[in-house]
N, C-alpha and C positions, 0 to 999 in steps of 0.2 A: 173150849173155844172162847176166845174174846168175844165180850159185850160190845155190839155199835153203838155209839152216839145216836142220839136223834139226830144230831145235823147233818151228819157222816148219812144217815139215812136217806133224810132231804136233799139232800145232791146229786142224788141216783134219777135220771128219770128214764123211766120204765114206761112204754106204751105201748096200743096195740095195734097190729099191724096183721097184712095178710100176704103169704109168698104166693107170686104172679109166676116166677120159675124159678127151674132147679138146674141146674148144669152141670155135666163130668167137668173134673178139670184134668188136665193133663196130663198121667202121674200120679194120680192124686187117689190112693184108693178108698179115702177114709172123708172125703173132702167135697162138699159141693159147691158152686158159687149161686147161690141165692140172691133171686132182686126182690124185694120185699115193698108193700107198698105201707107205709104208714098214715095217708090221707093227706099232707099237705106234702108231701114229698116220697121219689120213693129213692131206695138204696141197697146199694151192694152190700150181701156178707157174705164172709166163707165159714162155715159151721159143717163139721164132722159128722154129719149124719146118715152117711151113706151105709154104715152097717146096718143102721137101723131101719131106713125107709125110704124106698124107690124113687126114682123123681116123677113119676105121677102120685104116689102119694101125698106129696108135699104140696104140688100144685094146690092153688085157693086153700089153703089150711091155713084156719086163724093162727094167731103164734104172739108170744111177748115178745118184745125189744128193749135191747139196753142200748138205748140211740145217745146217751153221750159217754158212751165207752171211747180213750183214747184210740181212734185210727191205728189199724196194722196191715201191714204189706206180708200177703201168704201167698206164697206160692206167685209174686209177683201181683196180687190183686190187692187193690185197696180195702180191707173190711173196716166196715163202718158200724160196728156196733156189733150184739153178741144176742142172739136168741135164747131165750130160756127154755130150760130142761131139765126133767125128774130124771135123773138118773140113779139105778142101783148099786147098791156097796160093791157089787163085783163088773160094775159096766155091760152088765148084759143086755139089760133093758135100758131104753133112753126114752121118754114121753114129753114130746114138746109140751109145755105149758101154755094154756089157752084161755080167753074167755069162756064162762060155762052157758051166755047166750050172745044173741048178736048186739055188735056196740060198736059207734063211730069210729072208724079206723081214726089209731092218734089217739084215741083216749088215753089220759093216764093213770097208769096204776098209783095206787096209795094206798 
């Protein structure tokens, strides 16, 4: 695996946020739409986590955000950034990644 830059690093911002709701989408069996709230703003994503975790699990579950991830249209929704998540070598397991206590929604990681 290639080495990152520090500055390649520094251009990620990563903060933390908490999901308000979870939604079927359409068709979509693999596929939630997520509105997340980051603290000064909140926003839509669609992340695949539907093998993993019901939508009242998801519900008020801390979570990261990659909030200047380029914009993509899935499944006709605008996702706006990409949630993080431990996943295993054979995709069985998927574990949102969280703060380990309570912290300003928006905070950002570093």
């Amino acid at each position: 695996m290639e080495n990152v830059k520090f500055d390649d690093w520094q251009n990620l911002d990563l903060r933390t946020g908490k999901i308000l709701e979870a939604e079927d989408i359409e068709g979509a069996d693999k596929l939630y739409k997520l509105e997340i709230d980051l603290g000064n703003e909140k926003r839509t994503l669609v992340a695949g986590l539907k093998p993993y975790y019901k939508k009242e699990e998801l519900k008020e579950k801390s979570c990261i955000v990659f909030t200047n991830l380029e914009p993509r249209k899935i499944r006709g929704i605008e996702s706006k950034g990409m949630i993080l998540a431990a996943v295993s070598e054979d995709e069985s397991k998927v574990n949102l990644l969280q703060p380990d206590k309570d912290i300003k929604l928006g905070s950002k990681i570093r």
